[in-house]
C-alpha positions in Angstrom: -257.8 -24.8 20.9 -260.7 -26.7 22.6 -261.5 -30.1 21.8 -264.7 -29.5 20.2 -263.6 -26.5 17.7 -260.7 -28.9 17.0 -263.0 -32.0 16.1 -265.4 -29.7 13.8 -261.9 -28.2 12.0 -260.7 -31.8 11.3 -263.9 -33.2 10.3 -265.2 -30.3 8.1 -262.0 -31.0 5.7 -263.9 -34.5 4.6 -267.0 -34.4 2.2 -269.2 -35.2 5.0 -267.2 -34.3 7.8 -270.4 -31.4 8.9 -272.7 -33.9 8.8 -270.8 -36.4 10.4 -270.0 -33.2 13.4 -274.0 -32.4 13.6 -274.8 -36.0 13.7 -272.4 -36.1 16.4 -273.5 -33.3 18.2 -277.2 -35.2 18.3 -275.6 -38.5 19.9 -274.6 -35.7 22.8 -277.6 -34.0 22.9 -280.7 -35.9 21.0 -283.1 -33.2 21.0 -281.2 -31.3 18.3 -281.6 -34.5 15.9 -285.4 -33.3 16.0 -284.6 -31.2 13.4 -282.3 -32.5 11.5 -279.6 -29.7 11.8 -276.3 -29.1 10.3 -273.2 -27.2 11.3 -271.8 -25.0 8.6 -269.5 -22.9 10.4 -267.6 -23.0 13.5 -265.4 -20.6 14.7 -264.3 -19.2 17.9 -267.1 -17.0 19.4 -269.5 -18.3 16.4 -271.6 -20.6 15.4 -274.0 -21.4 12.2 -276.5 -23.8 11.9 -278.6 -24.7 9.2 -282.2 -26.3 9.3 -283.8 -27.3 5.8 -287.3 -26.6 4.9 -288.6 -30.1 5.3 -292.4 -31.1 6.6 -291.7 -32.7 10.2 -290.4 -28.7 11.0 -294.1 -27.1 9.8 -296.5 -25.6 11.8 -300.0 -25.4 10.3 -299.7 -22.8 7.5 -296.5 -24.6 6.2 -294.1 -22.6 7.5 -291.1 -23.6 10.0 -292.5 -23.8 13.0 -290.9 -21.3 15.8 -289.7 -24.2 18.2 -287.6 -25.9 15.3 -286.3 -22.6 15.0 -285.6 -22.3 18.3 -284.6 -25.6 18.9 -282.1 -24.5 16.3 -280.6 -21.2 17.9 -280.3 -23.1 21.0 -278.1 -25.9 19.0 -275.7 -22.8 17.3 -275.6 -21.0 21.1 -274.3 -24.5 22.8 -272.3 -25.7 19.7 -270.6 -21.9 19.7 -270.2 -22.4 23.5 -268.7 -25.6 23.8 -266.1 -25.0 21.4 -265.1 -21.0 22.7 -265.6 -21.2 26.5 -262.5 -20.8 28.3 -260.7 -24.2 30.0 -261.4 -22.7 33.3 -265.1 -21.8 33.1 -268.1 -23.9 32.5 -271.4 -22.6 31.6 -275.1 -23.8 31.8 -278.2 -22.2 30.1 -281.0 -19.7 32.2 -283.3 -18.7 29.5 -284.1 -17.9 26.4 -286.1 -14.8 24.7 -287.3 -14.4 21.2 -289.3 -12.6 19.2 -290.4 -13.4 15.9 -290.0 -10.8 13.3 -291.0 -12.8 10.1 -292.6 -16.1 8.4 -289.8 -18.7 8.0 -290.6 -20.1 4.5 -287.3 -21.5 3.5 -284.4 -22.9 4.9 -283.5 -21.2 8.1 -280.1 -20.1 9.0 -279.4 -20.3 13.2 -276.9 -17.7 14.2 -275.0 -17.1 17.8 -271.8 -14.9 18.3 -270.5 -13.1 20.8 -267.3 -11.3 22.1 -264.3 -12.9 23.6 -264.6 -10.7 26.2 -267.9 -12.0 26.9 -266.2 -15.1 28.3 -266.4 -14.4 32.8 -268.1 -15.8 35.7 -271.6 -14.5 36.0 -275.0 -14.1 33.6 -273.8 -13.9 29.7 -276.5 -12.8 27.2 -275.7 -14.8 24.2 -277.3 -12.8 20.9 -279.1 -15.4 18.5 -281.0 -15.1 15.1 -282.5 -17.2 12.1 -282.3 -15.9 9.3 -284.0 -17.3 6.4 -282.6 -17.3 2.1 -283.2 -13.5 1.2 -281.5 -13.0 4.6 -284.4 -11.8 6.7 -284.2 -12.5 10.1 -287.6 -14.5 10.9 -286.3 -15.1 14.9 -284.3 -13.0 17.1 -283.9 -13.0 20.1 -281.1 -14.2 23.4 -280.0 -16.6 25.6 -278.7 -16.4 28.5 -276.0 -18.4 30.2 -275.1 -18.6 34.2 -271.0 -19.0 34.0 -268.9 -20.6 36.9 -265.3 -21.4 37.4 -264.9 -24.9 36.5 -264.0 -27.1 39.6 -260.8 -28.4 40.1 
């Protein structure tokens, strides 16, 4: 088991051991703090983030504004990928793509999984969604990762 799954699994056993994780997480990468994100689940191959309905994430007509969500999906895809990548490969992000398929007027649920498979040198389309409380997806969309062999 990588070092990151095996933080979130020790942590998450504590009452604030997610938040402690996602807090974590935004020391690494500060951008993600923006939005005040947590981790809820972290497996292998998966990741879910959640991003409350709160006012410094609105866009004009009061709903979550796409880049928090995206800003989101991107946290879930690198969170997922840091804790599932083989020890012999190392991966960096080429893009992203979304398309947004609803109004997100609730807390939004930021979704990446993929295949074990998935996991080999070259371009790796990484599927991502938010999904908001009825369980509509409001973003969908991919992001793709360049993976190399790690150095040794």
């Amino acid at each position: 088991m990588n070092k990151t799954l095996r933080i979130y699994q020790q942590l998450e056993k504590f009452p604030l051991g997610k938040r402690l994780f996602s807090w974590q997480v935004g020391r690494v990468a500060p951008y993600f703090s923006s939005v005040s994100p947590l981790v809820t689940q972290l497996e292998k191959n998966y990741c879910s983030i959640l991003i409350k309905r709160q006012r410094k994430v609105f866009n004009h007509i009061k709903t979550m504004h796409v880049i928090a969500i995206c800003n989101g999906l991107e946290m879930a895809m690198g969170v997922m990928a840091e804790a599932s990548i083989p020890k012999n490969l190392r991966w960096i992000p080429k893009g992203m793509t979304v398309n947004y398929t609803a109004k997100a007027a609730s807390d939004i649920r930021c979704i990446a999984k993929v295949n074990e498979s998935d996991w080999k040198v070259g371009d790796m389309i990484v599927p991502v969604k938010a999904i908001d409380e009825n369980d509509i997806e409001v973003v969908v969309g991919e992001i793709k990762l360049w993976i190399t062999e790690r150095k040794s």
